[in-house]
C-alpha positions in Angstrom: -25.3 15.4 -12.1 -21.9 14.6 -11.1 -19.1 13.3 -13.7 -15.9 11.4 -13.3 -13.0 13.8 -12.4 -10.0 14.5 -14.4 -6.5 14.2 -14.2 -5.9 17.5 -12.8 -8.5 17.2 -10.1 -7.0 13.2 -9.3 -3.8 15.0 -8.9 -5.3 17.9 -6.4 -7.7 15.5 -4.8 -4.4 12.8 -4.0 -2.5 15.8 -2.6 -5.3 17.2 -0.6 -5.1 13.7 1.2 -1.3 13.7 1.4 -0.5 16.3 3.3 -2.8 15.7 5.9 -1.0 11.8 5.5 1.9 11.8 8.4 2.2 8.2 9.7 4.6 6.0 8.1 3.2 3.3 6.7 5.2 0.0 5.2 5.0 -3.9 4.7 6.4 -7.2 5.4 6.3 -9.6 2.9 6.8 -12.9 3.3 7.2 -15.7 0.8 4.1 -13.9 -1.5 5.3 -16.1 -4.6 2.9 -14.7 -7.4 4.5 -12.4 -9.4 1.0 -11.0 -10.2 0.4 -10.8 -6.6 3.5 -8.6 -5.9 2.6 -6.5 -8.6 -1.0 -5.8 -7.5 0.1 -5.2 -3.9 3.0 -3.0 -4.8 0.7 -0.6 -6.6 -1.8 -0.8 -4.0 1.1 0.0 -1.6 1.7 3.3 -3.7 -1.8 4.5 -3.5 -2.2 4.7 -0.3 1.8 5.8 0.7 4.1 2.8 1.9 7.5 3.9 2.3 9.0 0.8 2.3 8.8 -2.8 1.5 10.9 -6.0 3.5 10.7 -9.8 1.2 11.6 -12.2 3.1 11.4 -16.0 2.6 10.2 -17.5 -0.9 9.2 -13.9 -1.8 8.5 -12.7 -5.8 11.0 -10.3 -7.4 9.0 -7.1 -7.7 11.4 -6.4 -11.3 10.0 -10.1 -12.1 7.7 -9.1 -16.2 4.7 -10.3 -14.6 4.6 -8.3 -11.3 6.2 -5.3 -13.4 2.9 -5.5 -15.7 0.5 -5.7 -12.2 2.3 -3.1 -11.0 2.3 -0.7 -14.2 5.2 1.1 -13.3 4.3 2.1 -9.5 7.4 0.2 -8.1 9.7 3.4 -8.3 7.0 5.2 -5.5 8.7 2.6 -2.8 11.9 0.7 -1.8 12.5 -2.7 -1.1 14.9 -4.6 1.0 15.4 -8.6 0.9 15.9 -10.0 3.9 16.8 -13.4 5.3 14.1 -14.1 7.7 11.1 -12.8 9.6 13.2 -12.0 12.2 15.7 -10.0 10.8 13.0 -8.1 9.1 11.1 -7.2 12.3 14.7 -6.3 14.3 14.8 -3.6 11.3 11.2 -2.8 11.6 11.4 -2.1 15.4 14.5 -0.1 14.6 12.6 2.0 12.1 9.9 3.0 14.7 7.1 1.0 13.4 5.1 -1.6 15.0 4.6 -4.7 13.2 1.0 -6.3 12.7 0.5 -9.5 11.0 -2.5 -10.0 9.2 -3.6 -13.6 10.1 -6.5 -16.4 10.7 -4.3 -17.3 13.9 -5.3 -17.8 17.8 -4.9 -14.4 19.2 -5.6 -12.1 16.5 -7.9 -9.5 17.0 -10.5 -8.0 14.2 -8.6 -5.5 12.3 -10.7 -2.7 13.0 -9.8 -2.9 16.3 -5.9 -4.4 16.2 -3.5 -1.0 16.9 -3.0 0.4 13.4 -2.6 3.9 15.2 1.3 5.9 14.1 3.5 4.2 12.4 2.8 0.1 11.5 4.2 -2.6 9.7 1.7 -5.0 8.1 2.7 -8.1 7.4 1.4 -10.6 5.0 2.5 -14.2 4.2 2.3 -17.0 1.7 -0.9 -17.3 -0.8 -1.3 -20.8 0.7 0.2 -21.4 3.8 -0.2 -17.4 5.7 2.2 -15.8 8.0 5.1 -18.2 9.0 5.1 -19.4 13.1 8.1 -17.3 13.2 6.6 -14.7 11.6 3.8 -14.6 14.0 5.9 -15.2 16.8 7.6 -12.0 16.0 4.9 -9.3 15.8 3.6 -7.3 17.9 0.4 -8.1 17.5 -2.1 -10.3 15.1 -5.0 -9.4 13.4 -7.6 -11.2 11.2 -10.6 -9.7 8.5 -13.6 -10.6 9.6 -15.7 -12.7 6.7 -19.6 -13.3 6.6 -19.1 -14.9 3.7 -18.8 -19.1 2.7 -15.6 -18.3 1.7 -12.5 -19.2 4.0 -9.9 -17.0 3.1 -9.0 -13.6 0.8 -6.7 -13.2 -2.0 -3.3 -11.6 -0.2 -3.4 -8.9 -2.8 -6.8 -8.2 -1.6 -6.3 -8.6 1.8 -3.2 -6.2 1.7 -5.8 -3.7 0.1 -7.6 -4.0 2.7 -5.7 -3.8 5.4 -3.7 -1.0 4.2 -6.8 1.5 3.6 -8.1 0.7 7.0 -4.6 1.6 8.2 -5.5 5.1 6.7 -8.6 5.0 7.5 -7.7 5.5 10.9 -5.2 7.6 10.9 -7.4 10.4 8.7 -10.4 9.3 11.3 -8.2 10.6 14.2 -6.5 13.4 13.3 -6.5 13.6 9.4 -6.9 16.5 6.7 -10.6 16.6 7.2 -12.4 17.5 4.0 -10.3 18.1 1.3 -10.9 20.7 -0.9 -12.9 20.8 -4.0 -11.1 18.9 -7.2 -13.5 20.4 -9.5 -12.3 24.3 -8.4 -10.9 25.5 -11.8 -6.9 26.1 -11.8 -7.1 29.8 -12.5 -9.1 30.0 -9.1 -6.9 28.1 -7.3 -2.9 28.7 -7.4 -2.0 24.9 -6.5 -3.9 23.9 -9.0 -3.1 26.4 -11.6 0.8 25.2 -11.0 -0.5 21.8 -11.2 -2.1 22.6 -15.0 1.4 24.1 -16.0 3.2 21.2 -14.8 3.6 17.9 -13.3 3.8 17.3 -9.7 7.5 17.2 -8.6 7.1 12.9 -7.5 5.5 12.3 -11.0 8.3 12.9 -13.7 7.2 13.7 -17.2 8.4 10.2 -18.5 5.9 8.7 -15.7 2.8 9.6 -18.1 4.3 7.0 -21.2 5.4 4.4 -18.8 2.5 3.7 -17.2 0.7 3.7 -20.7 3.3 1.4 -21.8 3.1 -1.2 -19.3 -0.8 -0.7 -19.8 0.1 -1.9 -23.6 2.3 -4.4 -22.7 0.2 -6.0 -20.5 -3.0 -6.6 -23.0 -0.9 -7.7 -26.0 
């Protein structure tokens, strides 16, 4: 019968997958207004890895209460960098090494599981209402779109950004990834990763990480 894991074997699992994990992954965010919608998307963006995040445009602030509460505390795993338009966000982009995909209903797109999300990429997401700017789109390097079966017309950008980032991974572990990763459920004192890992915390997760995220978790059900 199997059984949820525990926090140990989370930990072992997550690292498993991270250090087979070399592409650099980020985001472009423009004019995403929600607070809540930040919040969601910025710990999404931890989970899977994004190194760094560009607002642009009419764009939430990620220390706003409400996308701190989404977020519970996962904002300190990336960086941010305001910027003043689409443009000057995908000159730094380029610059960085990353090709930049927006993630649109537009002509041209392609279906994300087959736009280039090989290496390092840059997806880009824009307003809850009105998508990716025209300037936005004009400066990617490509466009793709989630293919729907559904009677709905659109996703929720948190969702979509979800998404789009694990199929990001996806294809990265599906070419040349870690392969199976080992066991979680191997006990510590079999294993000397994990028996390091049951005397300690990993080096990204300081001790204090443990209370804030139970804090926010308090905070934001009050």
């Amino acid at each position: 019968m199997s059984r949820q894991l525990g926090p140990t074997e989370v930990k072992r699992l997550n690292r498993s997958w991270r250090r087979g994990t070399q592409a650099s992954l980020c985001l472009l965010l423009e004019s995403v207004s929600q607070p809540f919608n930040l919040g969601s998307i910025i710990r999404t963006a931890a989970a899977f890895g994004v190194e760094q995040i560009w607002l642009c445009g009419e764009a939430a602030d990620p220390m706003h209460p409400s996308a701190r509460k989404t977020a519970l505390g996962t904002a300190r795993y990336t960086s941010f960098e305001q910027v003043a338009s689409p443009a000057q966000a995908a000159a730094e982009i380029r610059a960085a090494g990353l090709r930049l995909v927006a993630v649109e209903l537009a002509e041209g797109a392609v279906p994300l599981h087959r736009a280039a999300l090989g290496g390092d990429v840059c997806l880009a997401f824009g307003h809850e209402d009105r998508g990716c700017s025209p300037g936005l789109l004009a400066a990617a390097d490509q466009i793709a779109y989630i293919p729907q079966v559904g009677r709905v017309g659109s996703l929720n950008v948190a969702a979509a950004t979800a998404i789009a980032l694990a199929e990001a991974r996806r294809r990265e572990w599906d070419s040349a990834g870690p392969g199976d990763p080992p066991d979680p459920a191997v006990p510590a004192d079999q294993d000397a990763e994990g028996m390091a890992e049951a005397q300690s915390l990993p080096e990204d997760e300081p001790p204090e990480s443990r209370k804030t995220e139970e804090d926010d978790r308090a905070d934001q059900f009050s």
